[in-house]
PDB file of N, H, CA, C and O in Angstrom:
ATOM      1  N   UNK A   1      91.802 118.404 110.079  1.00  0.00           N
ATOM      2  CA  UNK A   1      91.788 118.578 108.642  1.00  0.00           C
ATOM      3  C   UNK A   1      93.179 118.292 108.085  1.00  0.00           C
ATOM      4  O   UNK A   1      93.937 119.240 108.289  1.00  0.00           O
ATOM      5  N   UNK A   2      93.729 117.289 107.454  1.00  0.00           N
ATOM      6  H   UNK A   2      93.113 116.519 107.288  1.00  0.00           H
ATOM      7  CA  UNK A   2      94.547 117.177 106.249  1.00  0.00           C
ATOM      8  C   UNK A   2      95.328 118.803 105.744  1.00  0.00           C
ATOM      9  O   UNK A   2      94.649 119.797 105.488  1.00  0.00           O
ATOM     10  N   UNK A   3      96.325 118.781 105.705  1.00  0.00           N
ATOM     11  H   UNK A   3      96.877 117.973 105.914  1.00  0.00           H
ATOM     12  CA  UNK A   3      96.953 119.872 104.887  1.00  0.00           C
ATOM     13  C   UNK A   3      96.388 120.374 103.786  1.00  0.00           C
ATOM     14  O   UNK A   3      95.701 119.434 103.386  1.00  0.00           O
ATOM     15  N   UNK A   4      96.258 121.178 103.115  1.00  0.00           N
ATOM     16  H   UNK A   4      96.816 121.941 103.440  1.00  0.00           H
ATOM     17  CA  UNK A   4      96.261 121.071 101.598  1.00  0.00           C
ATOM     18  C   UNK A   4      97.358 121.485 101.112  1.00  0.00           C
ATOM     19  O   UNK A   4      98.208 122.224 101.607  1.00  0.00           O
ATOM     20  N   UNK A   5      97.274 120.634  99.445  1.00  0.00           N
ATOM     21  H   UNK A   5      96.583 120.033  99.043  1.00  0.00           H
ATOM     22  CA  UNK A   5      98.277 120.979  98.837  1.00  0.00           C
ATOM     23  C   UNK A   5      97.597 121.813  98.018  1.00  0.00           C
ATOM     24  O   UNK A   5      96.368 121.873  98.049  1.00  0.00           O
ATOM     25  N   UNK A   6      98.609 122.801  96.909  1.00  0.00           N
ATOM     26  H   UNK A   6      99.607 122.753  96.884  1.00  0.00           H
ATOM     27  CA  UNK A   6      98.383 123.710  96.346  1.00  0.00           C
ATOM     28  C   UNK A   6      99.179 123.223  94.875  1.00  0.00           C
ATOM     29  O   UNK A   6     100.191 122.525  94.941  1.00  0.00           O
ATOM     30  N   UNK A   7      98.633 123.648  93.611  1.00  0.00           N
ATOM     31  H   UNK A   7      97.810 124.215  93.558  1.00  0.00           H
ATOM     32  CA  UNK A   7      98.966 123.591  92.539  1.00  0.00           C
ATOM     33  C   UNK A   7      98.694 124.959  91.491  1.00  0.00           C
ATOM     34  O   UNK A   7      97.518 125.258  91.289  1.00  0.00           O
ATOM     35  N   UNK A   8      99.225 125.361  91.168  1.00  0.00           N
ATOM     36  H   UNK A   8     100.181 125.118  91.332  1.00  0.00           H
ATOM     37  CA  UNK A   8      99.066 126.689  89.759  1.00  0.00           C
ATOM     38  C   UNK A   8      98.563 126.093  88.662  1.00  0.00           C
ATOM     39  O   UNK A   8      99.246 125.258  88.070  1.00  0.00           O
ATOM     40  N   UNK A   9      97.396 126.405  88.261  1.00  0.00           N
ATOM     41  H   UNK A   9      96.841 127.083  88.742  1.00  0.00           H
ATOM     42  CA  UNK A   9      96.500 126.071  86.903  1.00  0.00           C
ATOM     43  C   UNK A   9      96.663 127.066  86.163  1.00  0.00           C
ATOM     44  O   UNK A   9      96.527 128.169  86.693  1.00  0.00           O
ATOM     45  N   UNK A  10      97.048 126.985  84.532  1.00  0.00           N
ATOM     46  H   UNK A  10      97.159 126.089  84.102  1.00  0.00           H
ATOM     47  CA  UNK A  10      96.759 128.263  83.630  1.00  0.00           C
ATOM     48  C   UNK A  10      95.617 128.687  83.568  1.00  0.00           C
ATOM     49  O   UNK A  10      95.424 129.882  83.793  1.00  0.00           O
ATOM     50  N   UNK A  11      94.646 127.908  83.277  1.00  0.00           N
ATOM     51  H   UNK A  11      94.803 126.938  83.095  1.00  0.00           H
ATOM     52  CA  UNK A  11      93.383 128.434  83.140  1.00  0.00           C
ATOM     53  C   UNK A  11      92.264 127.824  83.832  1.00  0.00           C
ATOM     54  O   UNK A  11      92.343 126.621  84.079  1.00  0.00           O
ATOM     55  N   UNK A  12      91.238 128.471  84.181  1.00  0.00           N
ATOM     56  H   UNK A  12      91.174 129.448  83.980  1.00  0.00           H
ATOM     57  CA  UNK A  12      89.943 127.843  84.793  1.00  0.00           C
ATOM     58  C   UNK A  12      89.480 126.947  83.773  1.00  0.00           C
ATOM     59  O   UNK A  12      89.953 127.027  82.639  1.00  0.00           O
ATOM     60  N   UNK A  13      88.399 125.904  84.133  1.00  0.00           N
ATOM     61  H   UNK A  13      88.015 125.838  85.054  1.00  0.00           H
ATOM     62  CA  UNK A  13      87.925 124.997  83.452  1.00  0.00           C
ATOM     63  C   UNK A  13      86.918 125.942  82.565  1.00  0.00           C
ATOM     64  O   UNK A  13      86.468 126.957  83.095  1.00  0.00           O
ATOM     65  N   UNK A  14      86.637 125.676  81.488  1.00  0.00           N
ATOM     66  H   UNK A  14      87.003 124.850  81.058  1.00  0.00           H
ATOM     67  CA  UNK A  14      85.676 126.662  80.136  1.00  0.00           C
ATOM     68  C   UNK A  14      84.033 126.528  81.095  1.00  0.00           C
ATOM     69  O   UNK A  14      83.225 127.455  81.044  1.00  0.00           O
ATOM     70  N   UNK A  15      83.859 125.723  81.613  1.00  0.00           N
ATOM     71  H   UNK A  15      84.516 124.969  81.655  1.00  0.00           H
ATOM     72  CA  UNK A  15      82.539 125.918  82.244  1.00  0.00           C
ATOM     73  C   UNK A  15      82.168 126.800  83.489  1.00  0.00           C
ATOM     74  O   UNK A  15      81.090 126.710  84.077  1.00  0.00           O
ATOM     75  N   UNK A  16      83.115 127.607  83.802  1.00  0.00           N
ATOM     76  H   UNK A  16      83.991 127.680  83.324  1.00  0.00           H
ATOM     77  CA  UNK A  16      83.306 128.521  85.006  1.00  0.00           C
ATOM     78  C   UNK A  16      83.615 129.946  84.343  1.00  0.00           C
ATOM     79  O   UNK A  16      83.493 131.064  84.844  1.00  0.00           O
ATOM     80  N   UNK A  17      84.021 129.597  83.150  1.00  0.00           N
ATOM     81  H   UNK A  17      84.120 128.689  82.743  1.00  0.00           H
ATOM     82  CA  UNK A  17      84.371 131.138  82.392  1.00  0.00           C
ATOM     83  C   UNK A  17      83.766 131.734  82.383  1.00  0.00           C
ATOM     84  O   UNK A  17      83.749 131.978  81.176  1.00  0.00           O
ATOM     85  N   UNK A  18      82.766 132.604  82.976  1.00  0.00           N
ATOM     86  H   UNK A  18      82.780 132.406  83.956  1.00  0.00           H
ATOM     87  CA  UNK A  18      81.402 132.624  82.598  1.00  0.00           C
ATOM     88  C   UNK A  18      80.717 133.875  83.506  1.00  0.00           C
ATOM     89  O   UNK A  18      80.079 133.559  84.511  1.00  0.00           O
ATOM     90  N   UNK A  19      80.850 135.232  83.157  1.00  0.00           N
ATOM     91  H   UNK A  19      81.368 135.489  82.341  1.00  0.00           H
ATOM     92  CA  UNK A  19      80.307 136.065  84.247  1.00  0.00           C
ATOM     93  C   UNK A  19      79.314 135.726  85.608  1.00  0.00           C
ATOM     94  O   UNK A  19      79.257 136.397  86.638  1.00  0.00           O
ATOM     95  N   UNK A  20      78.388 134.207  85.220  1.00  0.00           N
ATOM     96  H   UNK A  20      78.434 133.662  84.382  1.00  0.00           H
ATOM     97  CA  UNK A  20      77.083 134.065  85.725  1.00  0.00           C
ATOM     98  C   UNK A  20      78.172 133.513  86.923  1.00  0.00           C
ATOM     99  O   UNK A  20      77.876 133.680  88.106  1.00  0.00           O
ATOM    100  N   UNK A  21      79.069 133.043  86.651  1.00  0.00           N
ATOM    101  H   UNK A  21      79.309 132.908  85.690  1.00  0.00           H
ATOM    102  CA  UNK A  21      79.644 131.993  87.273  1.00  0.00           C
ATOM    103  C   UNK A  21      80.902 132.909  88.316  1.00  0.00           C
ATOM    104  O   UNK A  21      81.106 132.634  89.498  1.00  0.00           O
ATOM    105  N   UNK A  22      81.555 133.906  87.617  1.00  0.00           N
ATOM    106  H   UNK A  22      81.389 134.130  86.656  1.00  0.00           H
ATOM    107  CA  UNK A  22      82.445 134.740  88.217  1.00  0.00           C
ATOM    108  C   UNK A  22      81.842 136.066  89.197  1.00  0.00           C
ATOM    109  O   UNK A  22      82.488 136.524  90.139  1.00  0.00           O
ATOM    110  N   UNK A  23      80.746 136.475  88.856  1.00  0.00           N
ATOM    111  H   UNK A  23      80.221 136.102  88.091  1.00  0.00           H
ATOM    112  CA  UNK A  23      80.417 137.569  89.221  1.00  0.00           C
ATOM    113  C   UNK A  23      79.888 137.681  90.568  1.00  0.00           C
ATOM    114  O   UNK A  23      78.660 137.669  90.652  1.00  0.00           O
ATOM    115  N   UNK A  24      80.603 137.795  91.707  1.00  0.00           N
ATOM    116  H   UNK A  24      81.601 137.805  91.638  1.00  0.00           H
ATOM    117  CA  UNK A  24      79.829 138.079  92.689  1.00  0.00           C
ATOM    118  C   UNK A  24      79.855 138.820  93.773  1.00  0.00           C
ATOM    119  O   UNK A  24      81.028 139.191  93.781  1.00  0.00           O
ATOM    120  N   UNK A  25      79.291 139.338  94.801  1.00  0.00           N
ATOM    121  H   UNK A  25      78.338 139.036  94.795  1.00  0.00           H
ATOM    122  CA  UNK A  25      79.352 140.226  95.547  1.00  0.00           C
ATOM    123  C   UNK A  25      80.300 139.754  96.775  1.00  0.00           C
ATOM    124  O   UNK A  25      80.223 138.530  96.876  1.00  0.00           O
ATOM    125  N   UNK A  26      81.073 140.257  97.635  1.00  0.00           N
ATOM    126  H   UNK A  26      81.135 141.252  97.553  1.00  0.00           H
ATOM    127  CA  UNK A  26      82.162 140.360  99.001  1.00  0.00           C
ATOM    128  C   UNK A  26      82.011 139.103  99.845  1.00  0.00           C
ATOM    129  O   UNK A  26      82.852 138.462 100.475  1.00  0.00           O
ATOM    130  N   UNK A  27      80.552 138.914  99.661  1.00  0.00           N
ATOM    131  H   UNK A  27      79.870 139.436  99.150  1.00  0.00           H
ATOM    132  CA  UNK A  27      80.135 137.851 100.369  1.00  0.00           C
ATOM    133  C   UNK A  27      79.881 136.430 100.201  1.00  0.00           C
ATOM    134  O   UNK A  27      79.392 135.679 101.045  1.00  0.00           O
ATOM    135  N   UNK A  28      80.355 136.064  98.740  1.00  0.00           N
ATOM    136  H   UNK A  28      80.753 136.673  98.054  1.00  0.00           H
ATOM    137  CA  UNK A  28      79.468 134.995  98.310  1.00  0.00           C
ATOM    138  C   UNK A  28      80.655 134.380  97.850  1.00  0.00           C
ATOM    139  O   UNK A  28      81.715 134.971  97.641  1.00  0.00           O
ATOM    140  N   UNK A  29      80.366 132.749  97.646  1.00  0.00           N
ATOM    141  H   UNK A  29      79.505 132.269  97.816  1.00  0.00           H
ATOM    142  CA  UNK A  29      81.132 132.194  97.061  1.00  0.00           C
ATOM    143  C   UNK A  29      80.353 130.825  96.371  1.00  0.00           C
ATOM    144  O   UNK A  29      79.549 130.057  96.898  1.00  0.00           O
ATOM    145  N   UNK A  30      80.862 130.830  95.114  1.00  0.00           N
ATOM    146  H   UNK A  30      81.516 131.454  94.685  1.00  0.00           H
ATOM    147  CA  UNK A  30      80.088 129.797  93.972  1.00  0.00           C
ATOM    148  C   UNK A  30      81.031 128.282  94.079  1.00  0.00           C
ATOM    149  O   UNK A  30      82.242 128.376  94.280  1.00  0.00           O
ATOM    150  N   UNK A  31      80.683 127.547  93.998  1.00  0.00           N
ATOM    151  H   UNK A  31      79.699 127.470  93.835  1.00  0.00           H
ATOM    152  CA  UNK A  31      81.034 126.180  93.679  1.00  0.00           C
ATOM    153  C   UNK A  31      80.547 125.562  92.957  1.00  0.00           C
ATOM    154  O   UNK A  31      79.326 125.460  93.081  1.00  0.00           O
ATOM    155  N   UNK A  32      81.189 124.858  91.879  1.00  0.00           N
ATOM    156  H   UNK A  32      82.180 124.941  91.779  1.00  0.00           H
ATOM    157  CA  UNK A  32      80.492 124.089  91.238  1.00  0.00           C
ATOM    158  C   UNK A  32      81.385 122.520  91.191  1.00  0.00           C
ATOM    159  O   UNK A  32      82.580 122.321  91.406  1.00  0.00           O
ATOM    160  N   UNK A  33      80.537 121.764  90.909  1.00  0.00           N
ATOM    161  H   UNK A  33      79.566 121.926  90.735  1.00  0.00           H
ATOM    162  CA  UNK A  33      81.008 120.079  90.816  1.00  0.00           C
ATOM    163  C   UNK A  33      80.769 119.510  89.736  1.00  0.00           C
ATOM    164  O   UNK A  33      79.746 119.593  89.056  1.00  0.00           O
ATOM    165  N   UNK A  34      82.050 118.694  89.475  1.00  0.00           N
ATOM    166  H   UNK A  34      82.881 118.626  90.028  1.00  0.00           H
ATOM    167  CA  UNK A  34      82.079 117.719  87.742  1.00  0.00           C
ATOM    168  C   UNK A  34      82.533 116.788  87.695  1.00  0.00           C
ATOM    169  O   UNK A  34      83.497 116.612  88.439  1.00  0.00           O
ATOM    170  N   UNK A  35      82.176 115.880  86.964  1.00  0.00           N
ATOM    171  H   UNK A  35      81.392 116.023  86.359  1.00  0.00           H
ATOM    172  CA  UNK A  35      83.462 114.562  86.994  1.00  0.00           C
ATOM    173  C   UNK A  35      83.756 114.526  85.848  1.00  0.00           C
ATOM    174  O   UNK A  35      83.059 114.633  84.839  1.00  0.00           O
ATOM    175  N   UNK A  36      84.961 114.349  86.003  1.00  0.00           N
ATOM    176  H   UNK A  36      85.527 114.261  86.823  1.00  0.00           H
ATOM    177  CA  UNK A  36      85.863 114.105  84.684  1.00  0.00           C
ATOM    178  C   UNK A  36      86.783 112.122  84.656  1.00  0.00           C
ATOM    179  O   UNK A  36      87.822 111.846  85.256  1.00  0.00           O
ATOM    180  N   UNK A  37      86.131 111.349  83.974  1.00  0.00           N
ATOM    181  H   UNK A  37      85.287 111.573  83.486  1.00  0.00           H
ATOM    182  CA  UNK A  37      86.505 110.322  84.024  1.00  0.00           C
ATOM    183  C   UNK A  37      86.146 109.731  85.869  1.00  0.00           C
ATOM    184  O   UNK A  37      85.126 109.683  86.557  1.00  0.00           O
ATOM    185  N   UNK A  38      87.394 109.423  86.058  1.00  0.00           N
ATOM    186  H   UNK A  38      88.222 109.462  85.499  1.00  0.00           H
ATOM    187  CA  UNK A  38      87.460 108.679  87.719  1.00  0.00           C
ATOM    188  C   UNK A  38      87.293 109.946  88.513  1.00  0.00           C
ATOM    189  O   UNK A  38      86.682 109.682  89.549  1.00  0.00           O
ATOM    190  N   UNK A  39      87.553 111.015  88.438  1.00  0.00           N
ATOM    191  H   UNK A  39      88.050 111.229  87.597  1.00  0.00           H
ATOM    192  CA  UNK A  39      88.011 112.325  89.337  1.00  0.00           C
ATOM    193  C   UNK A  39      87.020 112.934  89.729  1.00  0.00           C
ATOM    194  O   UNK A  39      86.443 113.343  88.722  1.00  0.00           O
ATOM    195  N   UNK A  40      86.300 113.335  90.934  1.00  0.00           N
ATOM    196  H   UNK A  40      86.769 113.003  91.753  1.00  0.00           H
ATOM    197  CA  UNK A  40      85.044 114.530  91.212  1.00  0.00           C
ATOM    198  C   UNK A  40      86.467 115.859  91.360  1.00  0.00           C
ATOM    199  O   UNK A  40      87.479 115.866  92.061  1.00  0.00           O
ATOM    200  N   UNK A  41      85.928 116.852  90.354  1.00  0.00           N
ATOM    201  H   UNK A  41      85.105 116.846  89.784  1.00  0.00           H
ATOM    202  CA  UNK A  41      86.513 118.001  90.579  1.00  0.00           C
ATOM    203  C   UNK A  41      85.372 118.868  91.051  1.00  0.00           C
ATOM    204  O   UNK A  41      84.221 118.905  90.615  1.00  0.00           O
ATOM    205  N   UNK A  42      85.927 119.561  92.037  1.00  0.00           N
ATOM    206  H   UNK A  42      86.862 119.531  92.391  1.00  0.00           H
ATOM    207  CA  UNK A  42      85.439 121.120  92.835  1.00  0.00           C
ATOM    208  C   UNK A  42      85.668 122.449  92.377  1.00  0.00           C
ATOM    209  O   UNK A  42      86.692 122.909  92.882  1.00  0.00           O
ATOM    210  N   UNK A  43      85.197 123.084  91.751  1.00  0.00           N
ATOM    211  H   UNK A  43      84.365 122.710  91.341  1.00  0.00           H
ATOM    212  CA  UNK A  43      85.406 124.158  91.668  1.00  0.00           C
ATOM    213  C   UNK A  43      85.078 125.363  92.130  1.00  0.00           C
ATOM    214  O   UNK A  43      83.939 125.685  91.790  1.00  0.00           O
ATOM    215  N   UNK A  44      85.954 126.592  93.133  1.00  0.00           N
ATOM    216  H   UNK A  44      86.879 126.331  93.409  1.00  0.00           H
ATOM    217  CA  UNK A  44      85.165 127.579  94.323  1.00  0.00           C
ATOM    218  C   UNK A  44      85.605 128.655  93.825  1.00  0.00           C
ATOM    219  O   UNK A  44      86.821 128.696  93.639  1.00  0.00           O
ATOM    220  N   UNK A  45      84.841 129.771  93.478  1.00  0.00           N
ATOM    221  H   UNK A  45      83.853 129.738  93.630  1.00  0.00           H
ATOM    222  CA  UNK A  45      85.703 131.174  93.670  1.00  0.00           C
ATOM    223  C   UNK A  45      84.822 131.985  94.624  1.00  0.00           C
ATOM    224  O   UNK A  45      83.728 131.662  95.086  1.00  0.00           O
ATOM    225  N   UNK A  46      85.625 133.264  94.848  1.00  0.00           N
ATOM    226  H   UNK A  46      86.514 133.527  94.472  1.00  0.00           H
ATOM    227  CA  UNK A  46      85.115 133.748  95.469  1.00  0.00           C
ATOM    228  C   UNK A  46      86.073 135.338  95.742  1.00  0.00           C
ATOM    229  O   UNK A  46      87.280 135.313  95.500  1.00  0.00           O
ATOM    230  N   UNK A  47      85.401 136.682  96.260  1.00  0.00           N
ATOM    231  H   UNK A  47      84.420 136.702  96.457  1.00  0.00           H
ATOM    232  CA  UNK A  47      86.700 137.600  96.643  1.00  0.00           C
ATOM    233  C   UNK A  47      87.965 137.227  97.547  1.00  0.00           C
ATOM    234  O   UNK A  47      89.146 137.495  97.325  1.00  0.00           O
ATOM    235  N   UNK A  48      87.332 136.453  98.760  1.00  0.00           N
ATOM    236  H   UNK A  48      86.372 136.236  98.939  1.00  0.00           H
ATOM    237  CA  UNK A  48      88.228 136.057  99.625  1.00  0.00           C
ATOM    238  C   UNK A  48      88.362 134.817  99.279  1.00  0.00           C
ATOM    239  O   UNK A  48      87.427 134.024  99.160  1.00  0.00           O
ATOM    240  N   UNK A  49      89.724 134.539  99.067  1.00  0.00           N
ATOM    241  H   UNK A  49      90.483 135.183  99.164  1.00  0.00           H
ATOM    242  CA  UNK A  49      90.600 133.375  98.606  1.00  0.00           C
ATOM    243  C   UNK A  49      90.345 132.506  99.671  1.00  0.00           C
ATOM    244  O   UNK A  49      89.852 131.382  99.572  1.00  0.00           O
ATOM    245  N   UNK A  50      90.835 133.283 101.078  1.00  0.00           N
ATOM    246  H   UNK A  50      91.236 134.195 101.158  1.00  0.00           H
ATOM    247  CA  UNK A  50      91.010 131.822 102.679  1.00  0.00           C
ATOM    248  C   UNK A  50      89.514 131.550 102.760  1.00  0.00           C
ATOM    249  O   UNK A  50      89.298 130.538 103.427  1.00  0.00           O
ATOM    250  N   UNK A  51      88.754 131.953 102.438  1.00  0.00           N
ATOM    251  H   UNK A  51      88.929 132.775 101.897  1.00  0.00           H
ATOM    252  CA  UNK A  51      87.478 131.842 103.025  1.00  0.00           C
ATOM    253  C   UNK A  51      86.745 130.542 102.230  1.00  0.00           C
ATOM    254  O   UNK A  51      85.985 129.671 102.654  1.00  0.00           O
ATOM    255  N   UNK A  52      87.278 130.785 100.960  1.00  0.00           N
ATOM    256  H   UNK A  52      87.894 131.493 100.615  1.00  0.00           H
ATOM    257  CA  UNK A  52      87.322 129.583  99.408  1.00  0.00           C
ATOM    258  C   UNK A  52      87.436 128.406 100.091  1.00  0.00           C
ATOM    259  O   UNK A  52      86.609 127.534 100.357  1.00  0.00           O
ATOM    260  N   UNK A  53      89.122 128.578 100.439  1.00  0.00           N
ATOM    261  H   UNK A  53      89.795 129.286 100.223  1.00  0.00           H
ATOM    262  CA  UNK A  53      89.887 127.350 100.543  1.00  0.00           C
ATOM    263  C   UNK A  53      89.367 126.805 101.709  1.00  0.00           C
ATOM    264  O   UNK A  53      89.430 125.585 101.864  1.00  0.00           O
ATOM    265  N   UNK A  54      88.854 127.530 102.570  1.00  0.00           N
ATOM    266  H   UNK A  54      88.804 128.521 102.444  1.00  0.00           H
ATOM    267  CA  UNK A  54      88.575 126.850 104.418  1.00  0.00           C
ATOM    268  C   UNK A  54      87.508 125.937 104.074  1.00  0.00           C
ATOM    269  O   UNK A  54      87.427 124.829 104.603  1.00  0.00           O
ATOM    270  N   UNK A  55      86.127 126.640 102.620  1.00  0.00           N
ATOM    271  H   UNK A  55      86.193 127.540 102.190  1.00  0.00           H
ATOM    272  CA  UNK A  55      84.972 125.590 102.770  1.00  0.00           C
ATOM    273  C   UNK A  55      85.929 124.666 102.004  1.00  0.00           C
ATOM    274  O   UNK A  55      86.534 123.977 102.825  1.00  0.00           O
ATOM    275  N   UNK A  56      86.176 124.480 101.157  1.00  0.00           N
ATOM    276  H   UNK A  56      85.684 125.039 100.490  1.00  0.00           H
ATOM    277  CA  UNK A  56      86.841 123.401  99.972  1.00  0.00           C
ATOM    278  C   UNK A  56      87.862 122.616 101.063  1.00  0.00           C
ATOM    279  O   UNK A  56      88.246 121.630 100.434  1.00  0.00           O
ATOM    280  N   UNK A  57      88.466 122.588 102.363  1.00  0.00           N
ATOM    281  H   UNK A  57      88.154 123.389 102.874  1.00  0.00           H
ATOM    282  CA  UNK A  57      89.051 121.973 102.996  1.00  0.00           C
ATOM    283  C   UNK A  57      87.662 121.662 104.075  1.00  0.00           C
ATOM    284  O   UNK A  57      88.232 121.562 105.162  1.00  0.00           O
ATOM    285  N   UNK A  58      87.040 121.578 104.185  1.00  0.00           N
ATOM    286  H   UNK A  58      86.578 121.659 103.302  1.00  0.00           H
ATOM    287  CA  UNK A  58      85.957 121.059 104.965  1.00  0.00           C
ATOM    288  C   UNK A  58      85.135 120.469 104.417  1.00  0.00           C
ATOM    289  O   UNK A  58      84.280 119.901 105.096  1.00  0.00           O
ATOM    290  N   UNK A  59      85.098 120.385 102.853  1.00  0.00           N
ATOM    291  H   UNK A  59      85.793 120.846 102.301  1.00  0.00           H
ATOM    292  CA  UNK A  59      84.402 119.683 102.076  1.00  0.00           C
ATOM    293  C   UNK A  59      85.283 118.297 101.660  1.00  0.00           C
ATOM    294  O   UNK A  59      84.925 117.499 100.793  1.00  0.00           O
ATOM    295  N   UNK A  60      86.676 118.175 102.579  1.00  0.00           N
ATOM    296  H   UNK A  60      86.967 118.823 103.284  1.00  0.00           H
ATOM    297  CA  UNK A  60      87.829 117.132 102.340  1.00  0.00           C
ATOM    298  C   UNK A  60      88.810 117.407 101.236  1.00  0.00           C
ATOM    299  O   UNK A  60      89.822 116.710 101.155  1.00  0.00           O
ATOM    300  N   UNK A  61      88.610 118.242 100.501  1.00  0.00           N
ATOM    301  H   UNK A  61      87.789 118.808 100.567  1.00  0.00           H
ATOM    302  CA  UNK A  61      89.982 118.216  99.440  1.00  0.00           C
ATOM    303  C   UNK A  61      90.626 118.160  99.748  1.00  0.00           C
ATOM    304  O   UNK A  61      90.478 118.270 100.966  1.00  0.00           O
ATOM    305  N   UNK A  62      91.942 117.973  99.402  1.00  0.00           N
ATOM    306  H   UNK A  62      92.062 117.883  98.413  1.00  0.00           H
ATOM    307  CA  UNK A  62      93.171 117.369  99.849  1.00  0.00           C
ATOM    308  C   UNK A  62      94.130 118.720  98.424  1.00  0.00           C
ATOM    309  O   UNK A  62      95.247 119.205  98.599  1.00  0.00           O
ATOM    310  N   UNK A  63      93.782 118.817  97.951  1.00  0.00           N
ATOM    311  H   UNK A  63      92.875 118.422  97.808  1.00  0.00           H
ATOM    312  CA  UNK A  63      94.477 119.704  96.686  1.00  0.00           C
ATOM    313  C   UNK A  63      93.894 120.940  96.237  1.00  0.00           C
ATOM    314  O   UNK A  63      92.689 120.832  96.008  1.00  0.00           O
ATOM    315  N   UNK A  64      94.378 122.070  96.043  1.00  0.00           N
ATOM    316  H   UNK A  64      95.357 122.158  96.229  1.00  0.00           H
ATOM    317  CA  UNK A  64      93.766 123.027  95.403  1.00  0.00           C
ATOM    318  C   UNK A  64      94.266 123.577  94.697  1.00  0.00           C
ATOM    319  O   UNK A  64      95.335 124.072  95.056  1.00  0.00           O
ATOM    320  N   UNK A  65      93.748 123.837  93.158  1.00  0.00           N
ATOM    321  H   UNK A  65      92.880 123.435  92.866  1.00  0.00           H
ATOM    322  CA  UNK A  65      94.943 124.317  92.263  1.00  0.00           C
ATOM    323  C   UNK A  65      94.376 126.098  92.472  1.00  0.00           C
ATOM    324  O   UNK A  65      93.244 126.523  92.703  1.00  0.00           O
ATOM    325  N   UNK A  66      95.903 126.965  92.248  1.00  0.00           N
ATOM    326  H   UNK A  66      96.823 126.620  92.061  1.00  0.00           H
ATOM    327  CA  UNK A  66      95.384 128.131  92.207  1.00  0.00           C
ATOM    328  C   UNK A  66      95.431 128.652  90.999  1.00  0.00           C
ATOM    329  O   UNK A  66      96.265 128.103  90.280  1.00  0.00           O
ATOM    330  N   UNK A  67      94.704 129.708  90.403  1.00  0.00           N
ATOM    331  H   UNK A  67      94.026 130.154  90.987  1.00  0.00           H
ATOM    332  CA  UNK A  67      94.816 130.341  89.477  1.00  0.00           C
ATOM    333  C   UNK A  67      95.091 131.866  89.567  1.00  0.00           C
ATOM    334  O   UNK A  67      94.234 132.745  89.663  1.00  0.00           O
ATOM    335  N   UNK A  68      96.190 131.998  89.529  1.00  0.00           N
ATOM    336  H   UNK A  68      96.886 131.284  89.452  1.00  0.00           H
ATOM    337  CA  UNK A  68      96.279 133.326  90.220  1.00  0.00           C
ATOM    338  C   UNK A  68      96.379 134.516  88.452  1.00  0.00           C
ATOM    339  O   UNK A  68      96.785 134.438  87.293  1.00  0.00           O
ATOM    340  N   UNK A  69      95.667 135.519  89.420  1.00  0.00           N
ATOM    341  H   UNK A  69      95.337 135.582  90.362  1.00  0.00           H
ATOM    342  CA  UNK A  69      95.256 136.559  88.048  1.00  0.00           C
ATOM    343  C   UNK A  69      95.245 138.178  88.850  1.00  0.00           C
ATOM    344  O   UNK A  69      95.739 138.355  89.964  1.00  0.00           O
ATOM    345  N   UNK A  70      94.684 139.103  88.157  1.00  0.00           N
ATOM    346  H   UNK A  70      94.282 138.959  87.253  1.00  0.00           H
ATOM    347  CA  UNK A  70      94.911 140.529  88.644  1.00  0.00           C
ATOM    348  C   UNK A  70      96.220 140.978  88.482  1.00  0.00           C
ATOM    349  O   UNK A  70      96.532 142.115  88.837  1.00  0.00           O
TER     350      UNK A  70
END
């Protein structure tokens, strides 16, 4: 697997804002997919952050921006 790189985002994309989209139990983790112009963006959350990033690096990303909050 490729490294990843890491980037700090202010805010999540407005289509993830979204309890349906944030809310979930210890175990789960949501992804969603978009394209914006040329770009497929990924988007994962989840409680556990490494657990995020391990599928989103097995799915090939190469970048992950964080949004760090709490």
């Amino acid at each position: 697997m490729p490294p990843l790189r890491y980037r700090i985002v202010e805010e999540l994309p407005e289509e993830v804002q979204t309890g349906a989209f944030c809310d979930l139990d210890d175990r789960q983790i949501r992804v969603r997919v978009a394209v914006r112009g040329d770009e497929l963006v990924v988007i994962g959350t989840g409680v556990d952050a490494a657990v995020v990033e391990a599928l989103l690096a097995r799915l090939g990303l190469s970048e992950v921006g964080v949004d760090l909050c709490g």
